[in-house]
C-alpha positions, 0 to 999 in steps of 0.5 A: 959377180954382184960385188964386181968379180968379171969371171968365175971358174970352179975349184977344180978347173984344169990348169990350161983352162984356168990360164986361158980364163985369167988371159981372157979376164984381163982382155975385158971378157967376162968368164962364168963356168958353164955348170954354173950360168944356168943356176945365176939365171934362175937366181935372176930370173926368180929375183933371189939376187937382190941387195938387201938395203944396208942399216945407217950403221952398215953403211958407216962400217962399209965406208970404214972397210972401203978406206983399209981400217981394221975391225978394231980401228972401225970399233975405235972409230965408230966406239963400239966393241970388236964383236960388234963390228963383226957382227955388223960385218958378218950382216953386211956380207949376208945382205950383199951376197959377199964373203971378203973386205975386198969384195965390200970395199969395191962393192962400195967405190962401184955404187959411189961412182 
């Protein structure tokens, strides 16, 4: 949700429910699974979800993520080994509470907005 995602729903969620969920998302509703609405505000009300701030080197691999390059294109670009880019990658996700490029690119446009 942090990273811009409007609903949530579980794995195991019926097929019904998960159409009803989509055609809700796309009217502007926001869906979270009941199970999981009272974990995220605990999370809240305890402050756990909390961006941690991004290096000046995090911050230059995210804007290469938000405009499509690839690992290797960002270790062209910046001059530094594929693993390093993962490295700073797989810190970033961490700090951002994400797990996919998309979720950092959009991450990205949202706070340049």
């Amino acid at each position: 949700m942090l990273a811009g995602a409007h609903g949530y729903v579980l794995k195991n969620i019926d097929s019904d429910l998960l159409i009803r969920s989509i055609r809700a998302v796309s009217n502007g509703q926001s869906i979270l699974n009941p199970a999981l609405t009272q974990r995220a505000l605990d999370w809240i009300k305890a402050g756990t979800v909390r961006v941690q701030s991004l290096s000046p080197q995090e911050e230059r691999v995210l804007a290469l993520v938000a405009e499509g390059l690839t690992n290797k294109e960002i270790a062209i670009t910046m001059q530094l080994s594929d693993k390093t880019v993962k490295n700073y990658l797989a810190n970033m996700f961490q700090k951002l509470h994400i797990s996919r490029r998309a979720q950092a690119a959009t991450f990205f446009v949202k706070r340049q907005a």
